[in-house]
C-alpha positions in Angstrom: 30.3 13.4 -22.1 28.5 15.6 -24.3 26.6 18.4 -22.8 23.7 20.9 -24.0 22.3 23.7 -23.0 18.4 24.6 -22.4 17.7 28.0 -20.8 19.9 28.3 -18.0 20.6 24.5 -17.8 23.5 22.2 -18.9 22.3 19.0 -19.8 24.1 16.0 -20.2 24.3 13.7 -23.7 25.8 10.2 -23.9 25.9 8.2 -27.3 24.6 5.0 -27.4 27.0 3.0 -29.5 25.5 1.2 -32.6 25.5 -2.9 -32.0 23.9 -2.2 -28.2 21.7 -4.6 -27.2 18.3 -3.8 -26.1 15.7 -6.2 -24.0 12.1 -5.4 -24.2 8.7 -7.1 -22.7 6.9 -7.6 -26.2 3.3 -6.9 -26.6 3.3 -5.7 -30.0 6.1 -5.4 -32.0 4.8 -3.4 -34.6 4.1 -0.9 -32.6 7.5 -0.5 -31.5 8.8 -0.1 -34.9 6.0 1.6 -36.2 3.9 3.0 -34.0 0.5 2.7 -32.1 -2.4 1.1 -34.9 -5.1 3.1 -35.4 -8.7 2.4 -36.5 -8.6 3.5 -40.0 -5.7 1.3 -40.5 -2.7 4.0 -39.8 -0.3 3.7 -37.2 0.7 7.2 -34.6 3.9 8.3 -34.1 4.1 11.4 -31.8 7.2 13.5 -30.9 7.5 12.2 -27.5 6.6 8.0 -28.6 8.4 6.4 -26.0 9.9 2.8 -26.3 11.4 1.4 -22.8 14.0 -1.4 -23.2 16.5 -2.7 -20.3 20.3 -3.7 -20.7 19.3 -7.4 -20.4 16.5 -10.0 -20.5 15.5 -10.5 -16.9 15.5 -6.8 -15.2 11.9 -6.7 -16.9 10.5 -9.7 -15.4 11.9 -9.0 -12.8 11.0 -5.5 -12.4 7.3 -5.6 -13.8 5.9 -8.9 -12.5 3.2 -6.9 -10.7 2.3 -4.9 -13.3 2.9 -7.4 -16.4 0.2 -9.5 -17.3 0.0 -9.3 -21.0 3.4 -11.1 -22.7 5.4 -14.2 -21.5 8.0 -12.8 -24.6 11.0 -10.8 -24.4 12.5 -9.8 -27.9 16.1 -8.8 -28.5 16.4 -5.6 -30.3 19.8 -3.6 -31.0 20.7 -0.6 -32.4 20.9 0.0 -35.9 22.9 3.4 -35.2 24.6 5.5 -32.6 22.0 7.5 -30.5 22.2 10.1 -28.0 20.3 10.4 -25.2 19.5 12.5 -21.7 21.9 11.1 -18.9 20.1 11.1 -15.9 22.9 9.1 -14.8 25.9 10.1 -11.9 27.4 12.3 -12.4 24.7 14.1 -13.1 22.5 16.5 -11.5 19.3 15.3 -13.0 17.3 12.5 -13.0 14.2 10.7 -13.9 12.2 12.5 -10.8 13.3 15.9 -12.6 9.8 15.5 -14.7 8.4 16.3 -11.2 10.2 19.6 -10.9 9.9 23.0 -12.5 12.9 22.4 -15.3 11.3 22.7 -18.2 13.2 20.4 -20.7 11.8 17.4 -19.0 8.2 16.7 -17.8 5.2 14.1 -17.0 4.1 12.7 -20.0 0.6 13.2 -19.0 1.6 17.0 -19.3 2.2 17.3 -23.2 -0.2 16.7 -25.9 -1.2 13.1 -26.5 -1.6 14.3 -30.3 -3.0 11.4 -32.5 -2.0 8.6 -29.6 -5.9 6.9 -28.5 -5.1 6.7 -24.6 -3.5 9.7 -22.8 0.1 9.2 -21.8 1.2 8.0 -18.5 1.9 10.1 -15.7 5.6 8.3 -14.4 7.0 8.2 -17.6 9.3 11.1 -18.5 8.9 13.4 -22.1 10.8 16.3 -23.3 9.6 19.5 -23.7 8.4 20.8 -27.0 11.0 23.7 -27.8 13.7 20.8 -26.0 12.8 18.5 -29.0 12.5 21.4 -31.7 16.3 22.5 -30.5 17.6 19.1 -29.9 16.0 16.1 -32.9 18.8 14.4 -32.8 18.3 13.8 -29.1 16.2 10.2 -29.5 16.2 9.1 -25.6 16.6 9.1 -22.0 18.6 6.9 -19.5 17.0 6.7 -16.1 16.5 5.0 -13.2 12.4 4.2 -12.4 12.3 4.0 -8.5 9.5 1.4 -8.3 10.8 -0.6 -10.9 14.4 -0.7 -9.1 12.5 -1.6 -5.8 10.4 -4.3 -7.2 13.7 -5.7 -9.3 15.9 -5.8 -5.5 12.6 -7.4 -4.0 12.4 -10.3 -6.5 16.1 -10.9 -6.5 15.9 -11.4 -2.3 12.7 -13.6 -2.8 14.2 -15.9 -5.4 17.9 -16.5 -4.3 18.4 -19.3 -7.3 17.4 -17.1 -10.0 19.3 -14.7 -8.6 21.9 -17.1 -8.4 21.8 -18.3 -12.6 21.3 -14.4 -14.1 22.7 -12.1 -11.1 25.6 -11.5 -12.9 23.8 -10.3 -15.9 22.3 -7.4 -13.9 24.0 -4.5 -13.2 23.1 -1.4 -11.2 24.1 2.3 -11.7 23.1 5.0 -9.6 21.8 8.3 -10.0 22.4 11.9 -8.2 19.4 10.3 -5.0 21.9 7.5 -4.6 19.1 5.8 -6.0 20.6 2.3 -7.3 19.1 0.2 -9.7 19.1 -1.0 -13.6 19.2 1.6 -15.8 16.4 1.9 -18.0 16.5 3.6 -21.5 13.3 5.6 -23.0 13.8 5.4 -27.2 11.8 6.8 -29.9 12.0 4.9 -32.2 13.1 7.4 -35.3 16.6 8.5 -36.3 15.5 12.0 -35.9 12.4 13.1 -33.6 9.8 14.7 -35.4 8.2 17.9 -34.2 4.8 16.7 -35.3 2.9 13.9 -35.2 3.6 11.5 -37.7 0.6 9.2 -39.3 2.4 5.7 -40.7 0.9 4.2 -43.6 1.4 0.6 -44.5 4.0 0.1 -46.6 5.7 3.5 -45.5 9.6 3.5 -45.4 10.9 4.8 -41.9 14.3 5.3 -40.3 14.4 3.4 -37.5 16.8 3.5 -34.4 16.9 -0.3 -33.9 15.8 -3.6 -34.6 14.5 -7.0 -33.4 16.6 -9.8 -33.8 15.3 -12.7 -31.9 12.2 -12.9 -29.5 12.4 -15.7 -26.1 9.9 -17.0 -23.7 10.8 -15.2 -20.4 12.0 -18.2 -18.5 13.9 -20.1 -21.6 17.4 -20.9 -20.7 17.8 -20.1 -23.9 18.2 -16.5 -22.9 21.2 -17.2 -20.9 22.8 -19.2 -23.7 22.4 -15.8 -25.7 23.6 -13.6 -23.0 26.8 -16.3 -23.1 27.3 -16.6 -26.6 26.3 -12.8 -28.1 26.5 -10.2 -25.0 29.5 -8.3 -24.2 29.1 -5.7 -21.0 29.9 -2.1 -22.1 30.5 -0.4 -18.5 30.4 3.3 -20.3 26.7 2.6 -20.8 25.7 -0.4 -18.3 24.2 -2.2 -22.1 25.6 -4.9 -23.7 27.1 -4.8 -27.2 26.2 -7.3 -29.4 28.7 -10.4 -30.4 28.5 -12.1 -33.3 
């Protein structure tokens, strides 16, 4: 494990191999690859554009159902390259509650500038500091464990013993320095290299791109578990799936 350093902290790296599969809730997959539209026709990139996938295709129904009332579709992206991310992963000593502390490499997104982005960003998701992403661009991510998420997820699995039953074995739980235990959720922006600035997309602009989609699902199609059979191979270093052929 890779580790870098940020004031008087040691932070831990991990690559994300290339061929990793990625599971997302798809509202709008342009603005996944491309960033949030705009009214004048552009598309907003900021440094700290987050992109949440999960290592397979039912941790986010699960997880969300409360909260998700705007897609029925989950899309299967994987990565185009290695990435490295934040570990906030055992062993170490930080995790995705660390925004809530005073290290300064790690915050509330609601805490740094929304730049051209039309809504403010969210209060429980995690960003990284300005001078961490001016040190660090190759840095693209964070691995974490969301709380509620991972209590919601464990509450749907008890309340639906013959879903758990078909895709159980497709879910796996890590655990972070709380002991908190639950699927491991990674936070991607979606550039090969972060940008410092905000970056305006214009349509037909040519962008390097961490990943990409390669097939979208209804949520309850069995044809998701005939992919998971057929295409998904369990990488244990990471808790994702690598991508089969």
């Amino acid at each position: 494990m890779e580790e870098v350093t940020y004031r008087n902290s040691k932070i831990q790296v991990k690559t994300i191999p290339k061929g990793t599969l990625l599971f997302r809730l798809t509202k709008n997959i342009k603005n996944d690859l491309r960033g949030v539209g705009l009214d004048d026709g552009t598309r907003c990139v900021t440094p700290n554009f987050n992109v949440f996938f999960y290592p397979d295709p039912f941790t986010g129904l699960l997880s969300l159902k409360k909260w998700n009332t705007e897609t029925d579709t989950v899309t299967v992206f994987i990565l185009k390259k290695d990435v490295k991310v934040l570990w906030f992963l055992k062993p170490s000593k930080y995790n995705r509650n660390t925004k809530n502390t005073r290290r300064r490499f790690v915050t509330r997104c609601n805490r740094v500038d929304k730049g051209c982005m039309p809504r403010p960003l969210k209060a429980y998701d995690p960003c990284l500091s300005k001078t961490m992403i001016e040190k660090y661009p190759d840095i693209v991510g964070i691995i974490s464990i969301a709380l509620r998420d991972a209590d919601e997820l464990k509450t749907s699995l008890k309340q639906n013993p013959r879903k758990t039953r078909k895709v159980g074995k497709y879910i796996h739980f890590a655990k972070d320095n709380r002991d908190a235990d639950g699927v491991p959720e990674i936070a991607l922006h979606p550039f090969v290299k972060r940008p410092s600035k905000d970056v305006i997309v214009h349509k037909g602009d040519e962008l390097e791109i961490n990943y990409k989609p390669i097939a979208t699902f209804d949520l309850n199609s069995p044809k998701l578990i005939s992919f998971m059979e057929d295409h998904a191979v369990y990488n244990p270093d990471t808790f994702y799936y690598m991508y089969k052929p």
